[in-house]
N, C-alpha and C positions, 0 to 999 in steps of 0.2 A: 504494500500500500504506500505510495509514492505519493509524495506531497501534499496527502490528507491527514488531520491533526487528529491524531488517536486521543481519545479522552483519557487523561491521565487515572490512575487508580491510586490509592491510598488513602489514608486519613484526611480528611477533608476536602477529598479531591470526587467528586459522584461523575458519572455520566449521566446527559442529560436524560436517558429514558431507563428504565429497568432491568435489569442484567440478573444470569444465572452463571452457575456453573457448567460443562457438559462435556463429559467426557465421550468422545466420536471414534469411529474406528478409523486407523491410517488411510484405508483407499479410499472415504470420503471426504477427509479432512478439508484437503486443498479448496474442494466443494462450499464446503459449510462456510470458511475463511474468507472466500470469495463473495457471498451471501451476506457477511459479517461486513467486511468492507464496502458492498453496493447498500446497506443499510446507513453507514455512518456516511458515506457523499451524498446520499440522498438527502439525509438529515441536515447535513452542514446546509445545504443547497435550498432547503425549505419543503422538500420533499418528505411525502409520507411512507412508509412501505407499502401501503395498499396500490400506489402508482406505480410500484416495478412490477412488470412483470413476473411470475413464478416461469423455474428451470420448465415444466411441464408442458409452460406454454410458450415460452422459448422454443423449444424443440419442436413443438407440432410446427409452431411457424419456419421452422426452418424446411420440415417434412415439404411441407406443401411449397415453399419456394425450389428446393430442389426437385421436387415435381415437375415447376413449373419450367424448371430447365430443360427436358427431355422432350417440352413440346417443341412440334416443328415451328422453324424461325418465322413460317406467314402466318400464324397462329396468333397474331397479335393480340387476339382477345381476349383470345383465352389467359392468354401470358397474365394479361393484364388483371383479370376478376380472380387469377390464383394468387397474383401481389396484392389483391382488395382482402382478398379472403384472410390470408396471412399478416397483414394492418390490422385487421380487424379484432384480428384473436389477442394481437398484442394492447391496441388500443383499449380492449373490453373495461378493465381495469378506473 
C-alpha cells in the first residue's frame, strides 16, 4: 500500500471505523490485504465500502467482457450491450 496513510495503532491512536482481529489462511491472505487497502483509499477518499464493488462481481464482469472479446469484430452491438451489461453489474452498487 503505497502512499496511503495507514491508520496508526496504539494507545491513543483509533482508526476511524471498527477493527477486529482475523487470522486468514496464507493462499488468501494477499486477497483479504488487498480488500483491506481498497477499504482504507476509499475511506481516505470519502468513499463508503458499499460503492466498491465485491471480488464476485469483479469477476463476472470481467467473464462477460472477455466474452465479449470472442465476438466477431462486425459485431459491434453486441460488443457493445456485453460492455453495458458488465457496467452495469459493477455500477449496481
Amino acid at each position: 500500500m503505497q502512499g496511503i496513510d495507514k491508520p496508526k495503532g496504539g494507545r491513543g491512536h483509533h482508526a476511524p471505523y471498527l477493527t477486529t482481529h482475523l487470522r486468514v489462511p496464507i493462499p488468501v491472505k494477499d486477497e483479504v490485504q488487498g480488500i483491506i487497502d481498497r477499504y482504507r483509499e476509499d475511506l481516505l477518499a470519502g468513499r463508503q465500502l458499499q460503492d466498491v464493488p465485491s471480488s464476485y462481481e469483479v469477476k463476472t464482469a470481467i467473464a462477460i467482457l472477455t466474452e465479449a472479446l470472442s465476438l466477431k469484430a462486425n459485431a459491434g452491438g453486441a460488443i457493445k450491450a456485453k460492455i453495458r451489461e458488465a457496467l452495469a453489474i459493477l455500477e449496481r452498487n
